[in-house]
Biopython code that builds the backbone (N, CA, C, O; Angstrom):
import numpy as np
from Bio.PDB.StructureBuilder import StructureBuilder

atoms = [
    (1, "UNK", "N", (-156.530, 44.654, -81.002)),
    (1, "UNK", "CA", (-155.298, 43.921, -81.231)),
    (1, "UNK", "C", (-154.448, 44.598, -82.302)),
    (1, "UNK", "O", (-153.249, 44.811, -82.117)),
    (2, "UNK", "N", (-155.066, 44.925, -83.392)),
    (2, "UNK", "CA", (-154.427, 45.866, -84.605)),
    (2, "UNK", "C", (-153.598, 46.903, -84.172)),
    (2, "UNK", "O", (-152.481, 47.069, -84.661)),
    (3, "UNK", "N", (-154.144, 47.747, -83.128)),
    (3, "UNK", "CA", (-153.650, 49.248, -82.666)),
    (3, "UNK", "C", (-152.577, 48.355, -81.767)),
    (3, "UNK", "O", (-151.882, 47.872, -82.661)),
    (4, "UNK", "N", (-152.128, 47.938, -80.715)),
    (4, "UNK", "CA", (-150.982, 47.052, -79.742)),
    (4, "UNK", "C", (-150.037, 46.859, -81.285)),
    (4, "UNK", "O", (-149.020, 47.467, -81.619)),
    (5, "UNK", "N", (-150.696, 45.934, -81.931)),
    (5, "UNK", "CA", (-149.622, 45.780, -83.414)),
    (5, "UNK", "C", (-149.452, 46.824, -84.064)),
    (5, "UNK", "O", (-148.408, 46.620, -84.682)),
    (6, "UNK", "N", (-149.950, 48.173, -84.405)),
    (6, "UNK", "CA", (-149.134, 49.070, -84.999)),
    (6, "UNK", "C", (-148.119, 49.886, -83.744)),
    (6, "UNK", "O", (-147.001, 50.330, -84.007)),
    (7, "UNK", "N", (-148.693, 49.959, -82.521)),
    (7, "UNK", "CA", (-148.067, 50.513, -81.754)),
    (7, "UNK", "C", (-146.433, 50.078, -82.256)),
    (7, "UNK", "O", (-145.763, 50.782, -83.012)),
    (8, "UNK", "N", (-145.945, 48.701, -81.631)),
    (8, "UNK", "CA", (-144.879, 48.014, -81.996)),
    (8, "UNK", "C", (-144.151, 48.176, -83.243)),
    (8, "UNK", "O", (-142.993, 47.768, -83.342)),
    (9, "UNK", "N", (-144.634, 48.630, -84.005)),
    (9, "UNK", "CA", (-144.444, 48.939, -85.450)),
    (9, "UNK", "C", (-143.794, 50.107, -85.518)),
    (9, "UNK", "O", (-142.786, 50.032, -86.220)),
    (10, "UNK", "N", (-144.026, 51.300, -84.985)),
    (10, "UNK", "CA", (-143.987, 52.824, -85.231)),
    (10, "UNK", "C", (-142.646, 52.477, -84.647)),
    (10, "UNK", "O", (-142.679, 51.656, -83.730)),
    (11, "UNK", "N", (-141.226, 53.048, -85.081)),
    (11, "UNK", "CA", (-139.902, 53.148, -84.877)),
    (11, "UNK", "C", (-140.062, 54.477, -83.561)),
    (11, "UNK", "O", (-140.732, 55.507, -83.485)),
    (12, "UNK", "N", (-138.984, 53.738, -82.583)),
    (12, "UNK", "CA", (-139.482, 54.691, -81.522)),
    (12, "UNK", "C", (-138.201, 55.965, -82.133)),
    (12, "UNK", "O", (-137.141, 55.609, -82.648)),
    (13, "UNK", "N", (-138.596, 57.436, -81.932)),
    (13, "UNK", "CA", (-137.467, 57.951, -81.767)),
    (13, "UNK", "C", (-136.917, 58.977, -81.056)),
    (13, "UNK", "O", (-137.529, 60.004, -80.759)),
    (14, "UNK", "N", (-135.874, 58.757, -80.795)),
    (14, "UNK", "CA", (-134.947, 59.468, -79.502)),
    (14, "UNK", "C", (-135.106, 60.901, -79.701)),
    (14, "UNK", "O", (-135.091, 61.456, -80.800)),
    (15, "UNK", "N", (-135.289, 61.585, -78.333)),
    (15, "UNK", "CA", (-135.398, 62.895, -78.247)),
    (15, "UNK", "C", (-134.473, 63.232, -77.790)),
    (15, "UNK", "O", (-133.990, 62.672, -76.806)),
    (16, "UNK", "N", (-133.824, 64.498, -78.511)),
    (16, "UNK", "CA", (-132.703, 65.353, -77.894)),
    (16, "UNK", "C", (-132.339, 66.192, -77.183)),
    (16, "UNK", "O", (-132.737, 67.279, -77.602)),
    (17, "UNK", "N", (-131.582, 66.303, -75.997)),
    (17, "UNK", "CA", (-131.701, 67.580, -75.293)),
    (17, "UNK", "C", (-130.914, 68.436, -76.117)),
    (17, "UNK", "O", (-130.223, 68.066, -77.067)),
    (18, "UNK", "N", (-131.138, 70.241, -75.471)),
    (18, "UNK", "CA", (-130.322, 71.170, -75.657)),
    (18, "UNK", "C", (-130.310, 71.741, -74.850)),
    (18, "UNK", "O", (-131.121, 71.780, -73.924)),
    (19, "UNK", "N", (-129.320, 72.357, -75.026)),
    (19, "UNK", "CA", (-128.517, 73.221, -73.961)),
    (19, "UNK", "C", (-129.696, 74.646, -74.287)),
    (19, "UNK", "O", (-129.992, 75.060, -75.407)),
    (20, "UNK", "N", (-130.237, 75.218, -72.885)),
    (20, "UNK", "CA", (-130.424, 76.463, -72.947)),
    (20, "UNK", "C", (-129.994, 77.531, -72.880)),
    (20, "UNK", "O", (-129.958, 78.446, -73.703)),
    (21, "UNK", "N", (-129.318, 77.358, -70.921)),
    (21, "UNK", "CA", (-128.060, 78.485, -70.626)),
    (21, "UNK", "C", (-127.116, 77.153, -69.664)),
    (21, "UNK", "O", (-127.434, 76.057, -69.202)),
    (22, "UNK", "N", (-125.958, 77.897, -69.696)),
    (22, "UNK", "CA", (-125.425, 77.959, -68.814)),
    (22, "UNK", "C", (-124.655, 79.158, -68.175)),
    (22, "UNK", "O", (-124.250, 80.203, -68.684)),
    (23, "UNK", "N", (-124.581, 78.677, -66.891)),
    (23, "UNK", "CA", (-124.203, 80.142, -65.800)),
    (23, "UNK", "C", (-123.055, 79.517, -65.018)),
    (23, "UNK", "O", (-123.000, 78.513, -64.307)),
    (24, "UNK", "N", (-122.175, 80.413, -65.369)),
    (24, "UNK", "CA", (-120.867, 80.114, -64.657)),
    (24, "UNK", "C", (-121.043, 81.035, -63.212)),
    (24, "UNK", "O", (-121.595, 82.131, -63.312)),
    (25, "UNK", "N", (-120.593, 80.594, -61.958)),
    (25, "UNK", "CA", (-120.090, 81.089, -60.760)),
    (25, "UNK", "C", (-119.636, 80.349, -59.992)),
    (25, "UNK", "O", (-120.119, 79.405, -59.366)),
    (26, "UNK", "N", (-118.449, 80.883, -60.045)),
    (26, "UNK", "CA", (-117.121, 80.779, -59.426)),
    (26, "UNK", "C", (-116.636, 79.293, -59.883)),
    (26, "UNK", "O", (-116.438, 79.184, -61.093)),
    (27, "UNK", "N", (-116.463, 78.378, -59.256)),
    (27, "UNK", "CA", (-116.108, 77.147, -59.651)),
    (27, "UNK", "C", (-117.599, 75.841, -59.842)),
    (27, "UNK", "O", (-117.532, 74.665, -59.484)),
    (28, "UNK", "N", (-118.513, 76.351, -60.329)),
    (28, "UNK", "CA", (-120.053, 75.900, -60.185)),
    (28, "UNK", "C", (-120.023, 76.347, -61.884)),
    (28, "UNK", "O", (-119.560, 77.339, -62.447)),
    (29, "UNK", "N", (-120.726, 75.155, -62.387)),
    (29, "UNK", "CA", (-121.491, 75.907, -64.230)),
    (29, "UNK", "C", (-122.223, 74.803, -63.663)),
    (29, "UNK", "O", (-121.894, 73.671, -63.308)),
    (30, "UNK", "N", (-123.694, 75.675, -63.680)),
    (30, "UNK", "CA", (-125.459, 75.066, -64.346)),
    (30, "UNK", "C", (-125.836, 75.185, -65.438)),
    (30, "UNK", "O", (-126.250, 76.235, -65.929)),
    (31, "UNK", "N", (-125.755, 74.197, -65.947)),
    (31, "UNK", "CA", (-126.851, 74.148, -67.121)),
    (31, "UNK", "C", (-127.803, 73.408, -67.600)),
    (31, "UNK", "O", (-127.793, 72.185, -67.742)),
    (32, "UNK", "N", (-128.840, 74.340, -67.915)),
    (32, "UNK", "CA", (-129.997, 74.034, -68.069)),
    (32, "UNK", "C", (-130.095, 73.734, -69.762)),
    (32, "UNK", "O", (-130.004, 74.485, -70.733)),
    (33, "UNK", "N", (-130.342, 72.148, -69.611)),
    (33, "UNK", "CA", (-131.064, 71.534, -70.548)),
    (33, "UNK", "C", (-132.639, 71.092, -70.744)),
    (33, "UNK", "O", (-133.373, 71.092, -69.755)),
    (34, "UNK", "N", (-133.087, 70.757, -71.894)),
    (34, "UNK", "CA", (-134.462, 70.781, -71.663)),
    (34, "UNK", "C", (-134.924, 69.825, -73.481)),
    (34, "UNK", "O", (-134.320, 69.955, -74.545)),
    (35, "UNK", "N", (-135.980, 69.074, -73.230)),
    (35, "UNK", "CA", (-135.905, 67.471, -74.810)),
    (35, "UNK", "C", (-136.499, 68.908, -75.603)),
    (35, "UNK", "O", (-137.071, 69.894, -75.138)),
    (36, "UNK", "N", (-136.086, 68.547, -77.027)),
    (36, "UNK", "CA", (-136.307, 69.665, -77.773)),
    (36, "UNK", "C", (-137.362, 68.701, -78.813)),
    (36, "UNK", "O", (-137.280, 67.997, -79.819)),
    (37, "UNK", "N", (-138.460, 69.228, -77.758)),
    (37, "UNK", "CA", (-140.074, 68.976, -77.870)),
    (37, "UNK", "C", (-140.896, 69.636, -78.066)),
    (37, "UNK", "O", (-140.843, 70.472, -77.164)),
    (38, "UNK", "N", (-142.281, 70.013, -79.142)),
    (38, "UNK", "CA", (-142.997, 70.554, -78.788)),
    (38, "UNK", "C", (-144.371, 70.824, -77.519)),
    (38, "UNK", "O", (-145.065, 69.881, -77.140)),
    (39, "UNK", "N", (-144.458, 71.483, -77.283)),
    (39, "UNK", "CA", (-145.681, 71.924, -75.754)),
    (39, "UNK", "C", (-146.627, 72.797, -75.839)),
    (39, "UNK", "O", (-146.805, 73.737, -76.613)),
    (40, "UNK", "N", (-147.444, 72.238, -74.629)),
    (40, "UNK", "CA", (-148.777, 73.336, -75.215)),
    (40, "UNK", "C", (-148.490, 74.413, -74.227)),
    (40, "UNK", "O", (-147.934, 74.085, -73.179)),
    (41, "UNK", "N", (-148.666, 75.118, -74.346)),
    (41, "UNK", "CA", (-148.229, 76.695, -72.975)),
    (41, "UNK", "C", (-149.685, 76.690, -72.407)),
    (41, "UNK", "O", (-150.816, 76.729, -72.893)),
    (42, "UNK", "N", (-149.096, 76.619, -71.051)),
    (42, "UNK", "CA", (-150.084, 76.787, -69.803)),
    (42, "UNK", "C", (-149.707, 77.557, -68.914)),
    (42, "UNK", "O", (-150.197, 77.513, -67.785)),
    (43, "UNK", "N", (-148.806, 78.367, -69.246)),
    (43, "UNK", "CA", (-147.971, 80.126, -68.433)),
    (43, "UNK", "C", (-148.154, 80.771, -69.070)),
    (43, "UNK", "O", (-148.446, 80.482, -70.230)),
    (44, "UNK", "N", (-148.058, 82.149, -68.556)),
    (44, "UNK", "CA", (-147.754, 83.064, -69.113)),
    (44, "UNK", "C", (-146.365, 83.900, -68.950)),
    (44, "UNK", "O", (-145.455, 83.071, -68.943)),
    (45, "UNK", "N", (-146.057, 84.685, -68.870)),
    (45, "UNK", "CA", (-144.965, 85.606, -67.655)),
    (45, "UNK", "C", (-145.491, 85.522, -66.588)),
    (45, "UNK", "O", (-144.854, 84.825, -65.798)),
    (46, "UNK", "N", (-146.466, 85.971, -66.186)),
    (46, "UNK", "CA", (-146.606, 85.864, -64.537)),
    (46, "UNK", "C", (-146.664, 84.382, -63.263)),
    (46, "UNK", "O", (-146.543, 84.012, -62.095)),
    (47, "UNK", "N", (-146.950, 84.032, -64.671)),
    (47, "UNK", "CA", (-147.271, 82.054, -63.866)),
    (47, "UNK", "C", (-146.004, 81.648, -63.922)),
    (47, "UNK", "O", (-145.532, 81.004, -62.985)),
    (48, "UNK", "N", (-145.042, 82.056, -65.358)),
    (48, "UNK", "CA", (-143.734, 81.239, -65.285)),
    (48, "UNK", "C", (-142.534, 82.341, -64.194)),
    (48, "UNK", "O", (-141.376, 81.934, -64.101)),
    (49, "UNK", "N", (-142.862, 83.466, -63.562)),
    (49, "UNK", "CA", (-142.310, 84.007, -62.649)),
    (49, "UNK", "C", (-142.695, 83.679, -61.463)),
    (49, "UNK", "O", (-141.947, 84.233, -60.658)),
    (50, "UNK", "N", (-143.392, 83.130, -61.005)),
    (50, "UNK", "CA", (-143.831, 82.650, -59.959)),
    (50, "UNK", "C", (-143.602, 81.699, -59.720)),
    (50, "UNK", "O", (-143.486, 81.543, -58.505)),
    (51, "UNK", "N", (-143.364, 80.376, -60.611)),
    (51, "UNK", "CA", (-142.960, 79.136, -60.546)),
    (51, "UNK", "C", (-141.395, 79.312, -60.602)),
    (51, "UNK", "O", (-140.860, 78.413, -59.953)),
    (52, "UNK", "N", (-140.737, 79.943, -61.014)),
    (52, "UNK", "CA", (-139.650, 80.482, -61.046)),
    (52, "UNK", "C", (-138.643, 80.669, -59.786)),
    (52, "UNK", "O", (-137.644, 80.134, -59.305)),
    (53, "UNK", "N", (-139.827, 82.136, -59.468)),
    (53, "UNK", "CA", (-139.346, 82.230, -57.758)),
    (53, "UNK", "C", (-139.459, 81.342, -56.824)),
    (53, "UNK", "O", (-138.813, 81.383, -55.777)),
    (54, "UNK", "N", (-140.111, 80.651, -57.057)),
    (54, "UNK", "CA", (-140.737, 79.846, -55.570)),
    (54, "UNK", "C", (-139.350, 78.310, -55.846)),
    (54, "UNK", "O", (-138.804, 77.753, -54.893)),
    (55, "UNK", "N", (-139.077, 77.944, -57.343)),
    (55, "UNK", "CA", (-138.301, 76.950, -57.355)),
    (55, "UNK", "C", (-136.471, 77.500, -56.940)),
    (55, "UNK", "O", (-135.547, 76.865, -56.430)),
    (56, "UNK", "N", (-136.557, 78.869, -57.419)),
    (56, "UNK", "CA", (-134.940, 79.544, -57.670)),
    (56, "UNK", "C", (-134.668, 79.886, -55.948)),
    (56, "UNK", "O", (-133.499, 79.864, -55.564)),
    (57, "UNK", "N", (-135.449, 80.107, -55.239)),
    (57, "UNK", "CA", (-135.765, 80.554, -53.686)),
    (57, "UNK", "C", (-134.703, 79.061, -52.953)),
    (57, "UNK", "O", (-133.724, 79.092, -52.208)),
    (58, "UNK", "N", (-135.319, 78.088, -53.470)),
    (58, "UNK", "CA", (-135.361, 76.729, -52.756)),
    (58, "UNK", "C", (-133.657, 76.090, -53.336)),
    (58, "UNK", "O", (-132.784, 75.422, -52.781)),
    (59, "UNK", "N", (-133.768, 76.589, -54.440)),
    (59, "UNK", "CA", (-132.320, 75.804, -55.295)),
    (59, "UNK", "C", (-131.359, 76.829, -55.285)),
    (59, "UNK", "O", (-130.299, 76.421, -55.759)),
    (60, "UNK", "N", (-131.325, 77.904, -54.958)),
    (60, "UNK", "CA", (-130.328, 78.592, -54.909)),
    (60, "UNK", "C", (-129.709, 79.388, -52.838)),
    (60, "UNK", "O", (-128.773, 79.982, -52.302)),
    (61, "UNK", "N", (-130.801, 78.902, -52.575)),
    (61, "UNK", "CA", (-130.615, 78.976, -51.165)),
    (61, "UNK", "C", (-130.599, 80.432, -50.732)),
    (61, "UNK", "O", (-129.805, 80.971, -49.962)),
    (62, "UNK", "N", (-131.576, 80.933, -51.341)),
    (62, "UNK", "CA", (-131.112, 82.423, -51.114)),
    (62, "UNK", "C", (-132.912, 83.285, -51.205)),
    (62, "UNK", "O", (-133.885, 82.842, -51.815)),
    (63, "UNK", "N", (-132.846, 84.416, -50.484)),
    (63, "UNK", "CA", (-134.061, 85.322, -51.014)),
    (63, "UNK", "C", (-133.336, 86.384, -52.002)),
    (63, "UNK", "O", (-132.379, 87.140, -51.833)),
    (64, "UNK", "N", (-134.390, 86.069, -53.363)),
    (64, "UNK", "CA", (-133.845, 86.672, -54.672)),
    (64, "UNK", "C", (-135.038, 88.101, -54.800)),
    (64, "UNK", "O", (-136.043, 88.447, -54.179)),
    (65, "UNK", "N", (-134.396, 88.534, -55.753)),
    (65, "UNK", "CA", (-135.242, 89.645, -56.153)),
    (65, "UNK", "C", (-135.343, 89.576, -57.781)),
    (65, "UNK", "O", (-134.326, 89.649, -58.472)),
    (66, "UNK", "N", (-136.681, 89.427, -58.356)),
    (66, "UNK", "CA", (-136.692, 89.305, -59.564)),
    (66, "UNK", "C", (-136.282, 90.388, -60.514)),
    (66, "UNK", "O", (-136.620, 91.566, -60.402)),
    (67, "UNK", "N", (-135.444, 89.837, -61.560)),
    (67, "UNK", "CA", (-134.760, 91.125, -62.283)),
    (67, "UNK", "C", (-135.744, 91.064, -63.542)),
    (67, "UNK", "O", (-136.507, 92.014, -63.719)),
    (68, "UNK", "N", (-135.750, 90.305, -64.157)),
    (68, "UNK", "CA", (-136.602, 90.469, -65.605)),
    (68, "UNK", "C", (-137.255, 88.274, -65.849)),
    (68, "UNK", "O", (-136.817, 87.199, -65.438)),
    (69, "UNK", "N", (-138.412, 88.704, -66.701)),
    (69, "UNK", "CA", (-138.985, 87.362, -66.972)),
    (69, "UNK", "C", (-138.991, 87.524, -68.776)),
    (69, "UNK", "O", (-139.948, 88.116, -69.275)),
    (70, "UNK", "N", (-137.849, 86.952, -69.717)),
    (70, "UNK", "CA", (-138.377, 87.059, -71.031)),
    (70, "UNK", "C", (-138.609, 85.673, -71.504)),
    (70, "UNK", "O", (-138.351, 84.608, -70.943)),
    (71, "UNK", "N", (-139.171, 85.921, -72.695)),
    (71, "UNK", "CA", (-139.566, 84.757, -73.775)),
    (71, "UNK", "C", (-138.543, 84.621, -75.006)),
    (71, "UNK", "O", (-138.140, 85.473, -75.798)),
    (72, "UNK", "N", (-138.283, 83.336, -74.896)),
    (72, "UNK", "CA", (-137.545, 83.362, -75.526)),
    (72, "UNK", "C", (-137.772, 82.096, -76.754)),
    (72, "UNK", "O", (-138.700, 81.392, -76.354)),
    (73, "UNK", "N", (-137.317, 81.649, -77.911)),
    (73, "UNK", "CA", (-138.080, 81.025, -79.335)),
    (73, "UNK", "C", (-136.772, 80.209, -79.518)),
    (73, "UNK", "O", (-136.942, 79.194, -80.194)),
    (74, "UNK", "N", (-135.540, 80.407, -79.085)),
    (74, "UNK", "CA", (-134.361, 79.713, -79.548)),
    (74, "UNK", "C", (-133.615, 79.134, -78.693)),
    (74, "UNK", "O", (-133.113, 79.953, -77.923)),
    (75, "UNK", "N", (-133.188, 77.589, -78.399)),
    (75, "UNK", "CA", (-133.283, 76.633, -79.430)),
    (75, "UNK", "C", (-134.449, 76.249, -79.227)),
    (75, "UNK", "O", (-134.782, 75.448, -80.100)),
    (76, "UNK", "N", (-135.519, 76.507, -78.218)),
    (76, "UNK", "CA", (-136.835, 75.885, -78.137)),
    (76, "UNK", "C", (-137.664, 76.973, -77.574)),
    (76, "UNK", "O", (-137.034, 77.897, -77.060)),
    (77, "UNK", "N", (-139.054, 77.047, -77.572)),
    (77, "UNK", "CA", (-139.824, 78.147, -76.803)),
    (77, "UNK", "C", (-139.558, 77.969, -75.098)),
    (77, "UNK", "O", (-139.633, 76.849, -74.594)),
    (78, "UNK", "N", (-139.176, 79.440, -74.098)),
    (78, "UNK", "CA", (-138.702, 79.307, -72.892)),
    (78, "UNK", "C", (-138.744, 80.617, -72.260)),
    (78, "UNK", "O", (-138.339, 81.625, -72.838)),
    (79, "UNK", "N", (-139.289, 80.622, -70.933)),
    (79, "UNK", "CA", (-139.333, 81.695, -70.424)),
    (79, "UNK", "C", (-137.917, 81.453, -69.501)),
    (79, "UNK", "O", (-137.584, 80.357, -69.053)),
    (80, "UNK", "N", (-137.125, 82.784, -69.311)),
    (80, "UNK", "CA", (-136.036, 82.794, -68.965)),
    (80, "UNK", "C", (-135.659, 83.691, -68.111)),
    (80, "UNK", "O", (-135.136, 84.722, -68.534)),
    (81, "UNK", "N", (-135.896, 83.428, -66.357)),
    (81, "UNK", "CA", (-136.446, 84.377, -65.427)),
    (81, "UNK", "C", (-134.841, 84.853, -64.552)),
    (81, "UNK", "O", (-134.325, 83.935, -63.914)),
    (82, "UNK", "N", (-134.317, 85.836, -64.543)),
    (82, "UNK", "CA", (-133.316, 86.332, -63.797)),
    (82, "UNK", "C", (-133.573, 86.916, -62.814)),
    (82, "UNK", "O", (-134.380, 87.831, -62.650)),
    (83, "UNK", "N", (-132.762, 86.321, -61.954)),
    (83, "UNK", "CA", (-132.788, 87.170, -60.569)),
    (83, "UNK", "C", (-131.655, 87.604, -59.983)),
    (83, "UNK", "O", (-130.632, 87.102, -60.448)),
    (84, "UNK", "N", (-131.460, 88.695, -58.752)),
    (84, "UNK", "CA", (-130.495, 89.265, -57.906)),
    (84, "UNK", "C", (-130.799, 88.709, -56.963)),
    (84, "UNK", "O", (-131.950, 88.663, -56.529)),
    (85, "UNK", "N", (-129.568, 88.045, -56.339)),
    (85, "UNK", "CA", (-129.202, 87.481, -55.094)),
    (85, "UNK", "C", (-129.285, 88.971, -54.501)),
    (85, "UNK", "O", (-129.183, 90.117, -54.938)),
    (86, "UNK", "N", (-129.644, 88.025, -52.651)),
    (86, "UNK", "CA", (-129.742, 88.998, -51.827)),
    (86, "UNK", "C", (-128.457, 90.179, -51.365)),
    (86, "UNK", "O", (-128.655, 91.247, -50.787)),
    (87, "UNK", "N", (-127.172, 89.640, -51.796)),
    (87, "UNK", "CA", (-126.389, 90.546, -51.463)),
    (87, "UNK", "C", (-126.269, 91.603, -52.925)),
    (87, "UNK", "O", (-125.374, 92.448, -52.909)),
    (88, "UNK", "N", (-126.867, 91.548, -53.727)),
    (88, "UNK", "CA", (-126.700, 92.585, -54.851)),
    (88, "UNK", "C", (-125.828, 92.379, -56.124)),
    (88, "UNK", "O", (-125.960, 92.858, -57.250)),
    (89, "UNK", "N", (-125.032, 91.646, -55.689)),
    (89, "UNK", "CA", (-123.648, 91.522, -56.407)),
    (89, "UNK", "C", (-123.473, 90.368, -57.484)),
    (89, "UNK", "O", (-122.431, 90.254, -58.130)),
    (90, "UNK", "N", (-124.716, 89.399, -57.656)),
    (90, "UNK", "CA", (-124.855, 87.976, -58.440)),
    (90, "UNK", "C", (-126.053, 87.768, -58.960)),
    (90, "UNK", "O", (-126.980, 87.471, -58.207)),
    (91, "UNK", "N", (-126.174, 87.840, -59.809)),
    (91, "UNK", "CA", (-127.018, 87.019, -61.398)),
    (91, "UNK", "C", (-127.615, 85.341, -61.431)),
    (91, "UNK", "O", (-126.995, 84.314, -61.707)),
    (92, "UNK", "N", (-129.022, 85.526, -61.047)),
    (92, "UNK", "CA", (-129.152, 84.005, -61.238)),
    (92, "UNK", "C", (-130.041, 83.509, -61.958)),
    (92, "UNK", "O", (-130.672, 84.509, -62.300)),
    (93, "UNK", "N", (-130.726, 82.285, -62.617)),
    (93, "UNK", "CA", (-131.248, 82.165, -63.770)),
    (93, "UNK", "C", (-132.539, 81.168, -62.982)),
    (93, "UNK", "O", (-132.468, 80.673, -61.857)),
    (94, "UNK", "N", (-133.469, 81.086, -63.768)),
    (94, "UNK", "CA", (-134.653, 79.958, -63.886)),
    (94, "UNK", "C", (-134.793, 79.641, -65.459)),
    (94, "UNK", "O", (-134.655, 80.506, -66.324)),
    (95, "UNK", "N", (-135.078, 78.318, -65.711)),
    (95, "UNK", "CA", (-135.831, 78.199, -66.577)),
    (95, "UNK", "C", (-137.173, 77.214, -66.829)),
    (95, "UNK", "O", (-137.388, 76.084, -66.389)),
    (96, "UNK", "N", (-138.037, 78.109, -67.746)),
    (96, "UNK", "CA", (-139.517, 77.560, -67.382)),
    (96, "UNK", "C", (-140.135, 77.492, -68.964)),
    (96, "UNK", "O", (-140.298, 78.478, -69.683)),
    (97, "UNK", "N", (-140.465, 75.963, -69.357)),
    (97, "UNK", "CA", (-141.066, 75.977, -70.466)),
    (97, "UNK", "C", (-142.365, 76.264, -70.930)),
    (97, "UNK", "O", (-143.020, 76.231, -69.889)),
    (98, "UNK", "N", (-142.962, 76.465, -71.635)),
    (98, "UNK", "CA", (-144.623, 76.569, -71.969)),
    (98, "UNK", "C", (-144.998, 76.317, -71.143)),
    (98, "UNK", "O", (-145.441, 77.182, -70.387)),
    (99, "UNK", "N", (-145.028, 75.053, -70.839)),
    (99, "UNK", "CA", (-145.738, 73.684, -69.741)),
    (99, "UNK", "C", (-145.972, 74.264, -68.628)),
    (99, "UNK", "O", (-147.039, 74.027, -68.062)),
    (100, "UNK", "N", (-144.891, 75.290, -67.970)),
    (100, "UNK", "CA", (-144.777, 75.473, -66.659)),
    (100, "UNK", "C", (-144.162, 74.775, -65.567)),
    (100, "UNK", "O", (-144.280, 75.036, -64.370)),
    (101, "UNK", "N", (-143.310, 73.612, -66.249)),
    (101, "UNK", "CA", (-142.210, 72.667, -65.413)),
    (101, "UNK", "C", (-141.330, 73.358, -65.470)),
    (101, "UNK", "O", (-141.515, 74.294, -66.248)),
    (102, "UNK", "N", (-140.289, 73.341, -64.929)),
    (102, "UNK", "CA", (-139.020, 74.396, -64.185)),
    (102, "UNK", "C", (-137.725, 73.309, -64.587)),
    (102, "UNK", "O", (-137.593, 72.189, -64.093)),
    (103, "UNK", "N", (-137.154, 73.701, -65.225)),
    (103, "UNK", "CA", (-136.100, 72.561, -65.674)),
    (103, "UNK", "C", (-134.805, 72.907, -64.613)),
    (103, "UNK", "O", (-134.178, 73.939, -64.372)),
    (104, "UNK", "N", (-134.743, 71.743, -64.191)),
    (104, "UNK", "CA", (-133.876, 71.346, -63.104)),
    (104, "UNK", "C", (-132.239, 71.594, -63.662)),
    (104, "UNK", "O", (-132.301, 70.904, -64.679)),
    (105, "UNK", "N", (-130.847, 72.129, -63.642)),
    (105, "UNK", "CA", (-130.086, 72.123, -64.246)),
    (105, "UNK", "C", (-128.715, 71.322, -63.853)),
    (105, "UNK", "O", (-128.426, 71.263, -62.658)),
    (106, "UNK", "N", (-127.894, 70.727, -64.784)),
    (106, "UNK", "CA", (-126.613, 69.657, -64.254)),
    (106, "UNK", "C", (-125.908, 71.154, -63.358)),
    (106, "UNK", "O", (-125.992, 72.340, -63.676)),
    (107, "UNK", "N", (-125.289, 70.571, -62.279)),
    (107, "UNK", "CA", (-124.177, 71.113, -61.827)),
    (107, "UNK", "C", (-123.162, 70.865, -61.978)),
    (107, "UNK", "O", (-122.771, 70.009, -61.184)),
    (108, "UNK", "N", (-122.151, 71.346, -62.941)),
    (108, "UNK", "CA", (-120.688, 70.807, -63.034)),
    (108, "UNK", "C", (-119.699, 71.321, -62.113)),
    (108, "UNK", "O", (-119.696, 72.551, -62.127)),
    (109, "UNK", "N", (-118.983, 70.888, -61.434)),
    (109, "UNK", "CA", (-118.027, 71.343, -60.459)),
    (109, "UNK", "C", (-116.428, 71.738, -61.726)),
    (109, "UNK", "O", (-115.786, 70.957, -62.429)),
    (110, "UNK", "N", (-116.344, 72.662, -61.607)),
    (110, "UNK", "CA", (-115.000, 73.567, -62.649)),
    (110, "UNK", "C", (-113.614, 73.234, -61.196)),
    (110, "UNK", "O", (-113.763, 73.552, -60.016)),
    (111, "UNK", "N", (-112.721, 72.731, -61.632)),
    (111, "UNK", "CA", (-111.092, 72.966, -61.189)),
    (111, "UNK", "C", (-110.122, 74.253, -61.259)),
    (111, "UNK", "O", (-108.957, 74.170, -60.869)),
]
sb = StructureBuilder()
sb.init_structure("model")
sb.init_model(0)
sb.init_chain("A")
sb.init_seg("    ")
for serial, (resi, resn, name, xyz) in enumerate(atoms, 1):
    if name == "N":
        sb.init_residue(resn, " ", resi, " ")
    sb.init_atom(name, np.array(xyz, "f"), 0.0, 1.0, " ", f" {name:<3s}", serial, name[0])
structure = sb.get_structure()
């Protein structure tokens, strides 16, 4: 009963997103936000490129070719996987935290 009563007690508090990237094309900006939380890492580069491809394949509607997978510490720890669209000519992004969840990004429609 004690632990239920301190539970109630502890002030809950709000987690913040941040902005990681955003990627402008053409009249489309994604950006990828993500709660600026700590995590335990269960990827590496090769696990968070793979989860990467297989999600960027499906959300970008396209067969990509992986350009580079880095790590990155700022504003939060993040692997940050780029790829080439199949026609050569376009830049596209993943992002993948410690965890190995693939952060989904807002689509803003630009005028």
């Amino acid at each position: 009963m004690l632990r239920l009563l301190l539970i109630f007690l502890i002030p809950s508090v709000p987690v913040q997103a941040v902005e990681l990237l955003r990627d402008r094309h053409g009249s489309e900006e994604y950006v990828f936000e993500a709660d600026q939380t700590e995590m335990t890492a269960t990827v590496d580069a090769a696990g968070a490129t793979i989860r990467a491809t297989d999600w960027a394949t499906h959300f970008y509607g396209d067969l990509l070719g992986v350009e580079s997978c880095e790590f990155r510490n700022k504003p939060i720890r993040f692997w940050l996987v780029s790829f080439i669209r199949s026609g050569g000519n376009e830049k596209v992004y993943a992002v993948v935290p410690p965890n190995g969840t693939v952060v989904e990004p807002h689509t803003l429609r630009r005028s």
